[in-house]
ZAVEX-271412 format. One record per residue: residue in one letter; x, y, z of N, C-alpha, C in turn. Coordinates in nm, 4 decimals, always signed. Layout:
<drenkols>
   rest         nX         nY         nZ        caX        caY        caZ         cX         cY         cZ
      A          X          Y          Z          X          Y          Z          X          Y          Z
...
</drenkols>
This chain:
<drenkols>
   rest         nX         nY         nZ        caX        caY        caZ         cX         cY         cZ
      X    -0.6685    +0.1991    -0.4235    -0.6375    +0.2759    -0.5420    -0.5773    +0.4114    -0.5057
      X    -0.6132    +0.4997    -0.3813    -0.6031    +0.6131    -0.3617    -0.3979    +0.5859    -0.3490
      X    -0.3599    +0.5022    -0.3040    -0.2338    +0.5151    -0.2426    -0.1110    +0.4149    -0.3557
      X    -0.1799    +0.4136    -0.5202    -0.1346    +0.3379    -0.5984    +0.0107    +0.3690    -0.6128
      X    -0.0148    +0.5296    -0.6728    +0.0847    +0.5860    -0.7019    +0.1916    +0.5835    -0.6397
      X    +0.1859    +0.5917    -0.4564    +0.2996    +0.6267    -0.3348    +0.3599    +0.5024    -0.3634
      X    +0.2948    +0.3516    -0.3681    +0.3163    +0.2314    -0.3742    +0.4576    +0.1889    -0.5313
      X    +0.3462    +0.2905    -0.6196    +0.4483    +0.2607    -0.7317    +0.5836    +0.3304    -0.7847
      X    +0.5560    +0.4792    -0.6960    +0.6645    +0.5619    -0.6540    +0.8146    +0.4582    -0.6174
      X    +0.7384    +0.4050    -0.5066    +0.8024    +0.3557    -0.4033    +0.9418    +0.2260    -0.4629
      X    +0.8476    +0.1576    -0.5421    +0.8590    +0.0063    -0.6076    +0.9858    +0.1067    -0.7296
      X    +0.9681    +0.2027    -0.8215    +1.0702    +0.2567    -0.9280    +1.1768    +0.2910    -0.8719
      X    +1.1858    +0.3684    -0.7548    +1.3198    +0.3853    -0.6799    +1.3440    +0.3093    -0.6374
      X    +1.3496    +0.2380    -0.5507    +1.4138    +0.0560    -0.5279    +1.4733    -0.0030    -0.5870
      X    +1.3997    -0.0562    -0.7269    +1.4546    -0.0754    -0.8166    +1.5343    -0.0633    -0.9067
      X    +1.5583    +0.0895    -0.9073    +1.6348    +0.1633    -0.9567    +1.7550    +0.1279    -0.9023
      X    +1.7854    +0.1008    -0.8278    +1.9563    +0.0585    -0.7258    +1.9672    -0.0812    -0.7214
      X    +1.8653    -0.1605    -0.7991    +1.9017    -0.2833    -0.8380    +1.9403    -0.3451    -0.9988
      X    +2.0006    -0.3921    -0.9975    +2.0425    -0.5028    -1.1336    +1.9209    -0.5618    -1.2131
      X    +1.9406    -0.7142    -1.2549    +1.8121    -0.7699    -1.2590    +1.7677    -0.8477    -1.1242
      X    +1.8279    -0.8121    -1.0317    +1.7519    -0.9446    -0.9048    +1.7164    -0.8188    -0.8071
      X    +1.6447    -0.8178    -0.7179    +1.6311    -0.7473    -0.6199    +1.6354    -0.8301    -0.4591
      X    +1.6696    -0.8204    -0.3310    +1.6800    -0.8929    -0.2366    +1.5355    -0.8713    -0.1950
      X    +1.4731    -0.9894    -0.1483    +1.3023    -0.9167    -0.0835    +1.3610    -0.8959    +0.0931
      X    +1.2763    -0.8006    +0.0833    +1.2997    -0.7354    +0.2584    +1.2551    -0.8077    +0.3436
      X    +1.1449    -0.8987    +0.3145    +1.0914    -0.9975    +0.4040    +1.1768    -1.1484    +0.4222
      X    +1.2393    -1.2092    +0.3471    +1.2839    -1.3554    +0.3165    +1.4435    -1.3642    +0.3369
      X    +1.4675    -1.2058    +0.2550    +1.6194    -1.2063    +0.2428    +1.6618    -1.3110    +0.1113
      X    +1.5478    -1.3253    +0.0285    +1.5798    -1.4901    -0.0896    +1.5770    -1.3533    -0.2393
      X    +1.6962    -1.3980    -0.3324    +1.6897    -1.3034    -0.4272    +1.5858    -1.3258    -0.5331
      X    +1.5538    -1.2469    -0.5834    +1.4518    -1.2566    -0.6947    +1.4504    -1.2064    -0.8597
      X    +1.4141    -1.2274    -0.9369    +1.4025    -1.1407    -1.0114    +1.3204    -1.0146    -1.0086
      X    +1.3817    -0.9009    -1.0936    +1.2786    -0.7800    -1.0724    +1.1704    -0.7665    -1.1077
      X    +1.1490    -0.8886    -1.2038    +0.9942    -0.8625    -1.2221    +0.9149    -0.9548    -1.1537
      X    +0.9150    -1.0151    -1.0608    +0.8159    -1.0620    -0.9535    +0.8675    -0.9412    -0.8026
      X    +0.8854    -0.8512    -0.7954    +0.9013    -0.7453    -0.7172    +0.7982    -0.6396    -0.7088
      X    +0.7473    -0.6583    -0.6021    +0.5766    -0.5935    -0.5388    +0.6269    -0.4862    -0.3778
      X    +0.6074    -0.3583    -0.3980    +0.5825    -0.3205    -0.3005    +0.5106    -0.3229    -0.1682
      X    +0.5432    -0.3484    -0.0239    +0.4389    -0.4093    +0.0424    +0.4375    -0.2960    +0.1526
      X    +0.3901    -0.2653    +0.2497    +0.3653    -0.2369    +0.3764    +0.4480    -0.3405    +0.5008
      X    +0.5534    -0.2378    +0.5503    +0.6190    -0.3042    +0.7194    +0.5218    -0.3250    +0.8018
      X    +0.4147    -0.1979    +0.7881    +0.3417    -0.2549    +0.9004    +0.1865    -0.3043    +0.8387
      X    +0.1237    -0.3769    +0.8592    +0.0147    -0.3976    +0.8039    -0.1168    -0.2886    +0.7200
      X    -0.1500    -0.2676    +0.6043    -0.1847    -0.1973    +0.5814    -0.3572    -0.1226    +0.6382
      X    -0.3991    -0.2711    +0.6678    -0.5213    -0.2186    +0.7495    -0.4692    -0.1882    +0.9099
      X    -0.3872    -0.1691    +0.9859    -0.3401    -0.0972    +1.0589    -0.3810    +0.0204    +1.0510
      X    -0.2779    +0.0412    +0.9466    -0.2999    +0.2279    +0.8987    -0.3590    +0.3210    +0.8443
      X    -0.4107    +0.2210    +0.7911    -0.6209    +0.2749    +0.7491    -0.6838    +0.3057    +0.8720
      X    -0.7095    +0.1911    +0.9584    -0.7660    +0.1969    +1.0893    -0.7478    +0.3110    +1.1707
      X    -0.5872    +0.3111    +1.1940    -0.5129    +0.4034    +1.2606    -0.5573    +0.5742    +1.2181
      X    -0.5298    +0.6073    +1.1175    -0.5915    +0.7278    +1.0412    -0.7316    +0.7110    +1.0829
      X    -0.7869    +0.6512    +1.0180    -0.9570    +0.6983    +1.0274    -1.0312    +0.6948    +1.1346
      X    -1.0216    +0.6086    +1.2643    -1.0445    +0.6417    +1.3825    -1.0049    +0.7360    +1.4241
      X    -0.8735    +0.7870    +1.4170    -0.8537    +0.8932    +1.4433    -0.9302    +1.0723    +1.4237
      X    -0.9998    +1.0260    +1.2800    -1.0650    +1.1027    +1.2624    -1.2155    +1.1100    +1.2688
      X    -1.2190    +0.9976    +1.3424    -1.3897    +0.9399    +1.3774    -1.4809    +0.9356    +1.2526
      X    -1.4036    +0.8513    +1.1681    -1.4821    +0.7534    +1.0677    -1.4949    +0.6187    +1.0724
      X    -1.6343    +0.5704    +1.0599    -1.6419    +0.4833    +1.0932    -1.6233    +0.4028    +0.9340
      X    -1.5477    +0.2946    +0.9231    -1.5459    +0.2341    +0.8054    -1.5897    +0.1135    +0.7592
      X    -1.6760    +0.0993    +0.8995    -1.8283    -0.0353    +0.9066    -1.9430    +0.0290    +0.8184
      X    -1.9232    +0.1649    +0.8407    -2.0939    +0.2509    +0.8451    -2.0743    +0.3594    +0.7229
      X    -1.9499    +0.4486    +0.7172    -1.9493    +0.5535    +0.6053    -1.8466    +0.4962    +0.4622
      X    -1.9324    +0.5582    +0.3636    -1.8785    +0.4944    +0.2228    -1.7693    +0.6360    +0.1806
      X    -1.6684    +0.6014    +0.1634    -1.5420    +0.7295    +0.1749    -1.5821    +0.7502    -0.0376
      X    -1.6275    +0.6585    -0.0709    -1.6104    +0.7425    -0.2385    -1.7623    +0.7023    -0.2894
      X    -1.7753    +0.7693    -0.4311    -1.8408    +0.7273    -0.5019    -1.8468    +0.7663    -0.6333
      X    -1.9465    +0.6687    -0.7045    -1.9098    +0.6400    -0.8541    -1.9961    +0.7291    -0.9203
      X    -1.9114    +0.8138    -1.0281    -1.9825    +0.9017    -1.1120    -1.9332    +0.8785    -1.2731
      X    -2.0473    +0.8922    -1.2997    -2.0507    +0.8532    -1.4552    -2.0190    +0.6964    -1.5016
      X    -2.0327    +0.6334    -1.4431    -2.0210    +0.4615    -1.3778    -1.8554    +0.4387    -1.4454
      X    -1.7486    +0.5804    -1.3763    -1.6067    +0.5339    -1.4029    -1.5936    +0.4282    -1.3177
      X    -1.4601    +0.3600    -1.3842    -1.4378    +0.2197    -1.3141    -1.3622    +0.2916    -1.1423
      X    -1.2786    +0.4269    -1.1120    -1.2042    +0.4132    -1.0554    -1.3415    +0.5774    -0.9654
      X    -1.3705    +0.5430    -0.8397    -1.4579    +0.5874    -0.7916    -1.3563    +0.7463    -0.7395
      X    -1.4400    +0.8171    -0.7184    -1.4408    +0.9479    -0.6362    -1.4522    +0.9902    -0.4885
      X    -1.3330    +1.0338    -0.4228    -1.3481    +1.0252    -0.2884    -1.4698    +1.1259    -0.2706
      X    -1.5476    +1.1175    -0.1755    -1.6501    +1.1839    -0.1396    -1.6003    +1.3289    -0.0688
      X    -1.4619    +1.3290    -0.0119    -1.3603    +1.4801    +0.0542    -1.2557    +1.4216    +0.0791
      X    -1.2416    +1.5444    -0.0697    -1.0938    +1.5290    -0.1075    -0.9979    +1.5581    -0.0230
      X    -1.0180    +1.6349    +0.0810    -0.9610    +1.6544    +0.1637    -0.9049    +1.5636    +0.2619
      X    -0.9628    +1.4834    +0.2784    -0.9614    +1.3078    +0.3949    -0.8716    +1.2712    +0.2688
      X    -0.8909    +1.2384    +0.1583    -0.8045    +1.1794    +0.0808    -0.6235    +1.2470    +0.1011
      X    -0.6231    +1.3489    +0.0658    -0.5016    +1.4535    +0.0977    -0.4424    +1.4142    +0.2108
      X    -0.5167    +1.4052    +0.3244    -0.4924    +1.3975    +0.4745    -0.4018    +1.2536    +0.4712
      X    -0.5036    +1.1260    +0.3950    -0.4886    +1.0159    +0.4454    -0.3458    +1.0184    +0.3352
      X    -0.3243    +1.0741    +0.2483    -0.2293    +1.0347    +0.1890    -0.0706    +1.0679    +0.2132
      X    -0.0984    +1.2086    +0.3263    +0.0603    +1.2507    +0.4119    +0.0292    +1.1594    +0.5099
      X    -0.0626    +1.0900    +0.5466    +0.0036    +0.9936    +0.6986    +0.0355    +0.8787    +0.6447
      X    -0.0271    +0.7939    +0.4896    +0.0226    +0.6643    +0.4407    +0.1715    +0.6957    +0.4242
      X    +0.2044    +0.8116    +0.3970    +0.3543    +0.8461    +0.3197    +0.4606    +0.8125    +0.4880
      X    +0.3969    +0.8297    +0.5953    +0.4631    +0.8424    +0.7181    +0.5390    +0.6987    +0.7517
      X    +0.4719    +0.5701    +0.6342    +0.5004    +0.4164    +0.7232    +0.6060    +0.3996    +0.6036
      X    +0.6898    +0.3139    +0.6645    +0.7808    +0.2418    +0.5421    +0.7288    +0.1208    +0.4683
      X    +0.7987    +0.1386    +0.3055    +0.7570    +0.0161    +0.2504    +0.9119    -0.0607    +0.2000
      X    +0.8091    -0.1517    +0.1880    +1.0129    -0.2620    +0.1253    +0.9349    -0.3536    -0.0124
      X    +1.0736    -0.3746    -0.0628    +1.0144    -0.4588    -0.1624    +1.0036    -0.6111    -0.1005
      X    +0.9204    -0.6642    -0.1792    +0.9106    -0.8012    -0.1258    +0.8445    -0.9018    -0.2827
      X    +0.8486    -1.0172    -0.2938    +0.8542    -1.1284    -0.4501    +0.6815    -1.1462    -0.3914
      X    +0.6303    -1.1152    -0.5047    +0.4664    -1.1038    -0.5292    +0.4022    -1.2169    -0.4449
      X    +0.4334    -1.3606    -0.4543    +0.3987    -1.4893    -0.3871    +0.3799    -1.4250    -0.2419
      X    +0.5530    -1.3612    -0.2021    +0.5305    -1.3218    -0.0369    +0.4453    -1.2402    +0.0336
      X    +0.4013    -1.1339    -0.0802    +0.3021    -1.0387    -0.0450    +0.1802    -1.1321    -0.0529
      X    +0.1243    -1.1911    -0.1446    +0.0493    -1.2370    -0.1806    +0.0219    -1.3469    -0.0515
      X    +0.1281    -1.4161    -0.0553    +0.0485    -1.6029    +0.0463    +0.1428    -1.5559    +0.1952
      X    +0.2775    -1.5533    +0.1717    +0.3602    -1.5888    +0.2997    +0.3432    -1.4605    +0.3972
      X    +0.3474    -1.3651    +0.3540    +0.3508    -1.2486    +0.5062    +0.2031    -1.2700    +0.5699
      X    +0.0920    -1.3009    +0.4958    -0.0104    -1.3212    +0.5351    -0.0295    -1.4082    +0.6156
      X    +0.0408    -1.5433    +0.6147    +0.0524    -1.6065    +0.7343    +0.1202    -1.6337    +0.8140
      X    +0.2204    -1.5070    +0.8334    +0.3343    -1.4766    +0.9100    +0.2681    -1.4915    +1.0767
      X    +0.3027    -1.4861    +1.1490    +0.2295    -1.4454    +1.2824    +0.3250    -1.3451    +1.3610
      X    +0.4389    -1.3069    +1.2706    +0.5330    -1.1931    +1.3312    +0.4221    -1.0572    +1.3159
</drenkols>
């Protein structure tokens, strides 16, 4: 949730320089724009990993948010780690890619 926005940022400008089809970055197969999902080049638990070890959190053992007033969309516990983690997510590239591919095929990519 924390990185919705960068994701949906991401997905309006793209789109924006397309028609109704968009090319997916992964397949190269055209699509329509509305099965068009922003994804991560490099794997996204990578760069979770990558960040938070870095900062010696463990994300077996520490809970990064929590729920107040039983909102559906939780509260980072420091806001600051949030801030942090959100200039290094901004650092990886994203591409568009057709929802199925995000969804089933990159997942069992072995590239």
């Amino acid at each position: 949730m924390a990185i919705k926005h960068q994701m949906d940022e991401f997905k309006v400008k793209a789109l924006s320089k397309c028609g109704e089809t968009f090319v997916s970055e992964y397949s190269g197969t055209v699509f329509p724009i509305s099965e068009a999902v922003a994804d991560h080049k490099i794997e996204f638990e990578t760069i979770v990993q990558e960040f938070f070890t870095a900062k010696g959190v463990d994300l077996e053992c520490e809970l990064l948010t929590m729920s107040v007033d039983q909102r559906s969309e939780p509260v980072w516990r420091d806001p600051t780690l949030l801030e942090s983690f959100l200039v290094h997510h901004g650092k990886f590239p994203l591409r568009l890619v057709q929802r199925r591919e995000n969804l089933s095929d990159i997942k069992k990519d072995p590239r």
